[in-house]
C-alpha positions in Angstrom: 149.7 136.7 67.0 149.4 133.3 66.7 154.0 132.8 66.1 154.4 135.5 68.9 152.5 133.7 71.4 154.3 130.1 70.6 157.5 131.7 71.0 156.7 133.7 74.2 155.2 130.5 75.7 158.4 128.4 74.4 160.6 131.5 76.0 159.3 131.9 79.1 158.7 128.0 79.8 162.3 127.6 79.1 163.2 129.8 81.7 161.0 128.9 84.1 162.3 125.5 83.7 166.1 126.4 84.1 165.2 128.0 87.3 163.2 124.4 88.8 159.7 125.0 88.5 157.4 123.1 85.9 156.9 124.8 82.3 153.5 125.5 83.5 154.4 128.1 85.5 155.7 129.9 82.6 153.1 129.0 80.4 150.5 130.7 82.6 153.0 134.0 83.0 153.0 133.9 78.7 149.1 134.3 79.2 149.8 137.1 81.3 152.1 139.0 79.2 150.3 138.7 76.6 147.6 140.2 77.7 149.6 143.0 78.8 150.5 143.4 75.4 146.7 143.4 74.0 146.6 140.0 72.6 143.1 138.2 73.1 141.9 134.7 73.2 141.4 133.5 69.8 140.0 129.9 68.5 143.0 128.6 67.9 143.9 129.3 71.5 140.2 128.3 73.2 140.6 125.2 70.6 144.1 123.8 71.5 143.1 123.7 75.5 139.9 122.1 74.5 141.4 119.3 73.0 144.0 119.5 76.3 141.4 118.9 78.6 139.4 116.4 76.9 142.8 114.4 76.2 143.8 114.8 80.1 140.3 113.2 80.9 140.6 110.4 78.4 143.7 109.7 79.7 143.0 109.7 83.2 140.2 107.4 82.4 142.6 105.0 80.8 144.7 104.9 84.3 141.4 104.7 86.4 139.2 101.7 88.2 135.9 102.6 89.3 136.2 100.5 92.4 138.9 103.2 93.4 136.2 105.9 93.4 134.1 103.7 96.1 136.8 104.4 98.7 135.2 106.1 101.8 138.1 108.1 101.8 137.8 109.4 98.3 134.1 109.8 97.9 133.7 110.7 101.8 136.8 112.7 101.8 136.2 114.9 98.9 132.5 115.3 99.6 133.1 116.6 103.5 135.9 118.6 102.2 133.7 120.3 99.2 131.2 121.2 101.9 133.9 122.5 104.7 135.9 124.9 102.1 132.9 126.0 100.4 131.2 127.2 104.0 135.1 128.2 105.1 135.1 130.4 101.9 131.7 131.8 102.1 132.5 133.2 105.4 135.8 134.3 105.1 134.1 136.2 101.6 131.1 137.9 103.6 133.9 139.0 105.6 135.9 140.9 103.6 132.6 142.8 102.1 132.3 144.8 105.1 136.0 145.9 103.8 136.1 149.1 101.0 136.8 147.0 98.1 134.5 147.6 95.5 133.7 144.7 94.3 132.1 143.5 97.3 129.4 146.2 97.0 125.8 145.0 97.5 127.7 141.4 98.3 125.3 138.8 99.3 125.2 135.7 101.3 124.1 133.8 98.1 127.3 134.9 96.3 129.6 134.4 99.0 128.3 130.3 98.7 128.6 130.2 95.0 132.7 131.9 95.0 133.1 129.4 98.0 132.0 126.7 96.1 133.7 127.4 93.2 137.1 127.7 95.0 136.5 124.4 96.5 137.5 122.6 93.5 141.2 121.7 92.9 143.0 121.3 89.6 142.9 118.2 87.8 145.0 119.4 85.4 147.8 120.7 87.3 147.8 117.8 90.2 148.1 115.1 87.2 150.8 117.1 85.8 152.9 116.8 89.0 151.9 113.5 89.3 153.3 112.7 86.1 156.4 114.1 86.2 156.9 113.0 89.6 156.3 109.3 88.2 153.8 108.8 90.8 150.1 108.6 89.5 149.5 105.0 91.0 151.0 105.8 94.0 148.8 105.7 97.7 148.8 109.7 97.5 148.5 110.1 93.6 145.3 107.5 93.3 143.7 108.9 96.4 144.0 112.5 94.5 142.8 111.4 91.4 139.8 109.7 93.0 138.8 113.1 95.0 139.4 115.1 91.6 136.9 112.8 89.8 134.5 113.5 92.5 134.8 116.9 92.5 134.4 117.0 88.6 131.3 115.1 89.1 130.0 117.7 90.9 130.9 120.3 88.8 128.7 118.6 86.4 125.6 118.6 88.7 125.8 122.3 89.3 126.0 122.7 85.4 122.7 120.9 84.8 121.2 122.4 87.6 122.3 126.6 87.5 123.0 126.2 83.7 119.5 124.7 83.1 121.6 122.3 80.6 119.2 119.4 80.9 120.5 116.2 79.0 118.6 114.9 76.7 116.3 112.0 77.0 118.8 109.7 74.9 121.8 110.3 77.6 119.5 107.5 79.9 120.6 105.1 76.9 124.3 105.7 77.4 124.8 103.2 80.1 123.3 100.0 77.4 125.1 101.5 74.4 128.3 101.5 76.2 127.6 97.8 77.3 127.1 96.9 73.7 130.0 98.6 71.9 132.6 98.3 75.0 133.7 94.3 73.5 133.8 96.0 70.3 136.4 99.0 71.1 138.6 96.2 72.8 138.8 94.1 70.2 139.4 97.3 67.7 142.1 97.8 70.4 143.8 94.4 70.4 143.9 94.2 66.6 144.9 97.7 65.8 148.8 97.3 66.7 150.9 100.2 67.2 152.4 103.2 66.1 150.4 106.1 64.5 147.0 103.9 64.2 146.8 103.4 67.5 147.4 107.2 68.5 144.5 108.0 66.1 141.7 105.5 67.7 143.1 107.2 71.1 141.7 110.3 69.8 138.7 108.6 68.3 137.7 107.5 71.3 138.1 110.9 73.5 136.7 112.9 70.6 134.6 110.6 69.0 132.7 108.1 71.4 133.7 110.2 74.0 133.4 113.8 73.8 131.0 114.2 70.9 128.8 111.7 72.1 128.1 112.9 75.4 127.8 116.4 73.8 125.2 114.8 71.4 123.0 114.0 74.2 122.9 116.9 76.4 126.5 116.2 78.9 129.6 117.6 79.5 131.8 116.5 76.6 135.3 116.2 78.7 133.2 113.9 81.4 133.1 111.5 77.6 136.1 111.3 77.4 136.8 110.0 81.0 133.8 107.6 80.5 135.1 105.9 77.5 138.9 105.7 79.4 137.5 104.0 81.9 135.6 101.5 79.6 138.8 100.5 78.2 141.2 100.8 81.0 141.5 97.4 82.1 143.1 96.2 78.6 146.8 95.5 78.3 147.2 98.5 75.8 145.3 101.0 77.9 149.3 101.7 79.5 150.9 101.6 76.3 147.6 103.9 74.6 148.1 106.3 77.3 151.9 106.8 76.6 151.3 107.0 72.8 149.0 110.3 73.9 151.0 112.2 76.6 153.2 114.5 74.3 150.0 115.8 72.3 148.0 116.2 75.8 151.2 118.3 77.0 151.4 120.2 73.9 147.7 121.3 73.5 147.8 121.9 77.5 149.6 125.0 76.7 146.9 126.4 75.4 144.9 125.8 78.4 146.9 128.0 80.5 147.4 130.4 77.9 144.0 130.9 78.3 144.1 131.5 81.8 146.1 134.5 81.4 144.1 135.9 78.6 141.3 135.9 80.5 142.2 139.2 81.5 144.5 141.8 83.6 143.3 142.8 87.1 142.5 146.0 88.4 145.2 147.0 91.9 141.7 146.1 93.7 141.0 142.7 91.5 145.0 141.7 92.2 144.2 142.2 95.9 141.2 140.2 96.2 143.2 137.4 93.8 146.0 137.4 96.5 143.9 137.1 99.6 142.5 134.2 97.7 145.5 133.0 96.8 146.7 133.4 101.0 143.5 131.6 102.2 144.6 128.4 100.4 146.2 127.4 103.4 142.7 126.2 104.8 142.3 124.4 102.0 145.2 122.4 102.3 144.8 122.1 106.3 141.4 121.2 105.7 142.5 118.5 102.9 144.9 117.2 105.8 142.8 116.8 108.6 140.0 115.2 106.8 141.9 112.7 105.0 143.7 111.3 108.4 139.9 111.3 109.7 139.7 108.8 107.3 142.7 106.5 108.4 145.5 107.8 105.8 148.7 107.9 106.9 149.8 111.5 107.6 152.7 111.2 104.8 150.0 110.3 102.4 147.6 113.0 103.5 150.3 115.5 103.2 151.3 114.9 100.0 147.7 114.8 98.6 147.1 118.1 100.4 150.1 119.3 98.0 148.8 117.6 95.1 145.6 119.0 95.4 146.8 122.7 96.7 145.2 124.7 93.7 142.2 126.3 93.0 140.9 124.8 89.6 139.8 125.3 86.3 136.4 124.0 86.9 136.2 126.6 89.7 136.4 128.8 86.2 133.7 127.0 84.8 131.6 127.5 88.0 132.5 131.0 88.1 131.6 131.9 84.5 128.5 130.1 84.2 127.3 132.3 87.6 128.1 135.4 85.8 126.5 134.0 83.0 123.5 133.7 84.5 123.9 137.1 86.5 124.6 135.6 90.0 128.0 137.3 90.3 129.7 140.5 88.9 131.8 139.4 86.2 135.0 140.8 88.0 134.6 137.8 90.0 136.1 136.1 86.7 138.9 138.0 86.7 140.0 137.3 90.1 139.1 134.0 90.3 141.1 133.3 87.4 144.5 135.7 88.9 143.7 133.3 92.2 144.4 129.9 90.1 147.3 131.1 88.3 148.8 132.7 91.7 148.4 129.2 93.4 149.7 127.0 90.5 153.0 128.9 90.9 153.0 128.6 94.7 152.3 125.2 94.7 155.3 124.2 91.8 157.7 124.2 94.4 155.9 123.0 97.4 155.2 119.7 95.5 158.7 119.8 94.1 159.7 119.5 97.7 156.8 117.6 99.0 159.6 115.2 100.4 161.8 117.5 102.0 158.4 119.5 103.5 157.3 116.0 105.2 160.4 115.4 106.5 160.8 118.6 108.1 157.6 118.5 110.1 156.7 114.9 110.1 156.8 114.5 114.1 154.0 116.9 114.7 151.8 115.5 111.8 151.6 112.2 113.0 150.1 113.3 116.1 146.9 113.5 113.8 147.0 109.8 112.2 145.0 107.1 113.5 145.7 104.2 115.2 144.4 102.1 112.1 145.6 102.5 108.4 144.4 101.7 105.2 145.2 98.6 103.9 147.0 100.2 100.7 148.5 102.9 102.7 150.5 100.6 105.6 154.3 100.0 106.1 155.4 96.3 105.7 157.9 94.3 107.8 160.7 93.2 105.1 161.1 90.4 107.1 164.8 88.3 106.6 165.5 89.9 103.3 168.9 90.6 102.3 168.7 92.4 99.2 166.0 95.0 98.3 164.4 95.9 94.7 162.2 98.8 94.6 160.3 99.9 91.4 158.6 96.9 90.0 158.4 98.0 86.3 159.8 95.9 83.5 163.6 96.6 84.2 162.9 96.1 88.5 161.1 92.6 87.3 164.0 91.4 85.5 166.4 92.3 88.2 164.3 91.1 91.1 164.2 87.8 88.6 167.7 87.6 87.8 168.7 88.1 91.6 165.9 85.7 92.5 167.0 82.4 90.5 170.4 82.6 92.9 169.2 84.4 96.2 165.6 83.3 95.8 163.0 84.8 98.9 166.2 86.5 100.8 165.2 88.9 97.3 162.2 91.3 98.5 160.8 92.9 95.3 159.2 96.9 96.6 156.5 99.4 94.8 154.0 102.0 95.9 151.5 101.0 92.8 149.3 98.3 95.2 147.5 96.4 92.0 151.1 95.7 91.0 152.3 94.1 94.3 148.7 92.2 95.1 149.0 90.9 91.0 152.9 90.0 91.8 151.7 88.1 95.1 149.2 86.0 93.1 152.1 85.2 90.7 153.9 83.8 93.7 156.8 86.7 93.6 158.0 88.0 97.0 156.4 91.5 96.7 156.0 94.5 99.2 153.7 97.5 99.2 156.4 100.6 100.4 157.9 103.4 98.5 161.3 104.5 98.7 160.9 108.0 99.0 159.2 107.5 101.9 162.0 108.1 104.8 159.7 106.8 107.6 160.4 103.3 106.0 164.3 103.9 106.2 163.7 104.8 109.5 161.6 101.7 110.8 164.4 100.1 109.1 167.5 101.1 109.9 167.5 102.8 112.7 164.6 101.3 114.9 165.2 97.6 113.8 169.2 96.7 114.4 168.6 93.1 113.0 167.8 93.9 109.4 170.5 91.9 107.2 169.9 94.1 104.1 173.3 94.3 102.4 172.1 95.2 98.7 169.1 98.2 98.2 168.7 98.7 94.2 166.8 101.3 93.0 164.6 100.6 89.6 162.3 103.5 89.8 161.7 105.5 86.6 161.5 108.7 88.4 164.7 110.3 89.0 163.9 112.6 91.6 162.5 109.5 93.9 166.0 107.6 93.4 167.9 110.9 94.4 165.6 111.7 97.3 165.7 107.8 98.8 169.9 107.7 97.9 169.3 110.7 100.6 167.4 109.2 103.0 168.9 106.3 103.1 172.2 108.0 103.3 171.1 109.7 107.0 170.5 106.2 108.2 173.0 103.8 109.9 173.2 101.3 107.0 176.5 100.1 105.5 175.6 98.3 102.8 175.5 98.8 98.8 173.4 101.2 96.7 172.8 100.8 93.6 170.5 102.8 91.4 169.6 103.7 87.4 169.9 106.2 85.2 168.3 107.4 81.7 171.0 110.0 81.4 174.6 111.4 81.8 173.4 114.1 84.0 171.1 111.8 86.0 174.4 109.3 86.2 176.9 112.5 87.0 174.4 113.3 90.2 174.2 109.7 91.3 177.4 109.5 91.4 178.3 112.7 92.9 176.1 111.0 96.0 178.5 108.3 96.2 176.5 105.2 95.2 178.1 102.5 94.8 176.7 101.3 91.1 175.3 103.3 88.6 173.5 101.7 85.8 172.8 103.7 82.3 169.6 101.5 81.0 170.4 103.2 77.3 174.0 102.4 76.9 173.8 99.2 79.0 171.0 98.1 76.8 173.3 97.8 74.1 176.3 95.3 75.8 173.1 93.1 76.7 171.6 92.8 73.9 175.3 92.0 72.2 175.7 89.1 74.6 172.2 87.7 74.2 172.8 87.7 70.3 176.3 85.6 71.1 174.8 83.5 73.3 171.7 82.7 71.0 173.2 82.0 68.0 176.8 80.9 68.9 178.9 82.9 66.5 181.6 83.0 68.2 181.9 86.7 69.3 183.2 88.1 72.5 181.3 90.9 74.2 182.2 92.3 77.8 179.8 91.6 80.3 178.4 94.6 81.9 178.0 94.4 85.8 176.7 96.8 88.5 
């Protein structure tokens, strides 16, 4: 089966895809459908998303600071917010057993708190997926849903030790000075080690390795390894670049993750009913997500789209679930629905994310009624003050315009990004630097249409997420300003759409590349040639 189920998964992501929803999506319906067919989960399968997961971790580690997890809106938040779904759940659970479904027969109060808890997690696989496609993992929204994901995997690791009766061993108190010891070792491994295919293969000595086996070695959950020895090395230089080396193989094995989800197995009419009330009482979730999180002094905006982010039940609600039924505390049907419920809200919540943007927009007058009169400090709008000419997306290509622009303009140049490590290191460096995103329209707005003595005249758009430079050309578009707009593209189709939405420059970083690097080379060594200059 093993050649029918990569082409079925290739066929039905494809479509999926063509249609504007992840792969994902497609990949979970492949599951399904073969299933139907009478294919089982085999090791290759159960192996494939183990080495998914444990990657995802890893690489989540590398991206992570531990100071972000001591937010009292990411520890507090996800803590309260556990608690509240998990008693929401439980109730809404004991409930429906007075109904005729059968599985709620001799349904207890005990059981109703253990499915409530285990829906209470959200997926970390499937809200860093959309985070990194959307470009936007060290955004406000993206490290605030990280943070509450690795707080709600932490405890997911308590209930293990505790219902599982998985007690580490006595060695795992040792952890914390071995990691001390070898942690200026694996940097320096890391700095020497250059690039290329040696330094994919320490990435996965590391996860699997002094990670995952590790931890396993002693009694803990293997994947929480993996995270651990991210975060060891996450504050190198080549944590970014170790990352990128390992996101095509994390994708890849993924598949077999949710493969795996549909294998699990087909649902009874009654089991599909129970996964679709499930799948309906999500909403609470998300409300729930929302309310708490402006509680906590986040900006509506960024509460909403966390609430998207995070509008899932999870794989580790799986875990949960099969370790209960393990250990006889649930019917084993439970399984069955719990895992229809997941798939059924990873599809509904493809294109609410994809449209996260658009959603906000929509309804942003009411939600704002529910923010408080103070704000984070990562999470405020800035004043951009007397500038004249506006560079959002501070990555390598954003720094050399913004540096470019700022030899002749100098500070009438106001360099923008949402990542706010990147804007407080750029401050310290002396550059003019911003925390604001561009997709966010209430920016525009305070902007251009409340402020009439702005003297913008140039807004360039460096972002490496194309759907954020088509979404702010938008925005910015249903505003009164006059000036230019300029914006990148990776390719022809991304240019052809920019285009069609009338900005005013278009910049192809490929093809451009090439016309720069020709002039350098003339200037440099004087031979004489003549290239074109390329201009916006």
């Amino acid at each position: 089966m093993d050649p029918v189920w990569l082409a079925i998964a290739f066929g039905l992501g494809l479509i999926v895809k063509l249609i504007g929803l992840p792969p994902l999506v497609g990949y979970l319906l492949a599951g399904f459908t073969l299933k139907y067919f009478g294919a089982e989960s085999d090791d290759l399968i159960q192996n494939i998303s183990d080495l998914g997961i444990t990657l995802l971790l890893f690489t989540i580690g590398l991206k992570l600071r531990i100071k972000d997890l001591l937010h009292r809106e990411i520890w507090g938040g996800a803590s309260i917010h556990m608690l509240l779904v998990t008693l929401l759940m439980a109730v809404i659970l004991f409930g429906l057993s007075y109904t005729s479904l059968h599985i709620f027969t001799d349904f207890t109060w005990q059981q109703a708190l253990i499915i409530g808890f285990a829906l209470s997690f959200s997926s970390t696989i499937y809200a860093v997926k959309i985070l990194e496609e959307k470009s936007e993992l060290k955004s406000a929204y993206g490290v605030l849903s990280i943070g509450i994901l690795i707080i709600q995997d932490i405890f997911a690791v308590f209930y293990i030790v505790l219902v599982a009766g998985k007690l580490p061993s006595y060695w795992a108190i040792g952890l914390p000075v071995l990691f001390v010891i070898i942690r200026p070792v694996l940097l320096l491994i890391l700095e020497k080690i250059g690039h290329g295919e040696i330094l994919i293969l320490y990435g996965f000595f590391l996860a699997f390795v002094v990670g995952a086996e590790l931890f396993k070695f002693v009694g803990l959950k293997a994947d929480l390894g993996a995270l651990v020895v991210g975060i060891l090395i996450s504050n190198h230089k080549k944590a970014k670049e170790l990352a990128d080396s390992l996101m095509s193989f994390k994708d890849i094995f993924l598949i077999g993750f949710f493969l795996s989800i549909g294998l699990i197995g087909l649902p009874s009419l009654q089991m599909l009913i129970l996964a679709l009330i499930l799948a309906v009482a999500i909403n609470f979730k998300v409300i729930l997500y929302f309310l708490v999180l402006t509680r906590f002094k986040v900006r509506a905006r960024t509460s909403v789209f966390t609430s998207l982010a995070l509008a899932n039940f999870s794989e580790f609600g799986l875990i949960v679930a099969s370790i209960a039924v393990g250990k006889g505390l649930i019917p084993s049907d439970w399984l069955v629905s719990i895992a229809i419920s997941v798939a059924i809200t990873f599809i509904i919540s493809s294109p609410l994310n994809s449209n996260a943007h658009k959603i906000y927009s929509g309804i942003r007058k009411h939600l704002k009624k529910f923010e408080t009169d103070k704000r984070l400090v990562y999470d405020k709008a800035f004043d951009i003050g007397d500038a004249e000419i506006l560079v959002f997306g501070m990555g390598k290509l954003g720094m050399a315009v913004y540096e470019q622009l700022n030899r002749t303009y100098g500070r009438k140049v106001l360099g923008l990004d949402y990542n706010y490590d990147v804007v407080q290191r750029l401050k310290k460096e002396g550059k003019n630097i911003q925390q604001d995103d561009a997709a966010d329209s209430e920016f525009w707005e305070n902007i251009f249409q409340k402020s009439k003595n702005h003297k913008v005249r140039l807004v360039m758009l460096c972002m490496n997420d194309h759907a954020s430079n088509l979404f702010s050309v938008e925005r910015l578009k249903k505003t009164p300003y006059k000036g230019n707009i300029a914006a990148i593209a990776r390719f022809e189709d991304e240019r052809q759409q920019l285009e069609k939405m009338n900005v005013d420059a278009v910049y192809d970083i490929y093809s451009e590349a090439g016309y720069g690097f020709a002039n350098h080379v003339c200037d440099q060594i004087n031979i004489g040639c003549e290239v074109k200059k390329t201009i916006w």
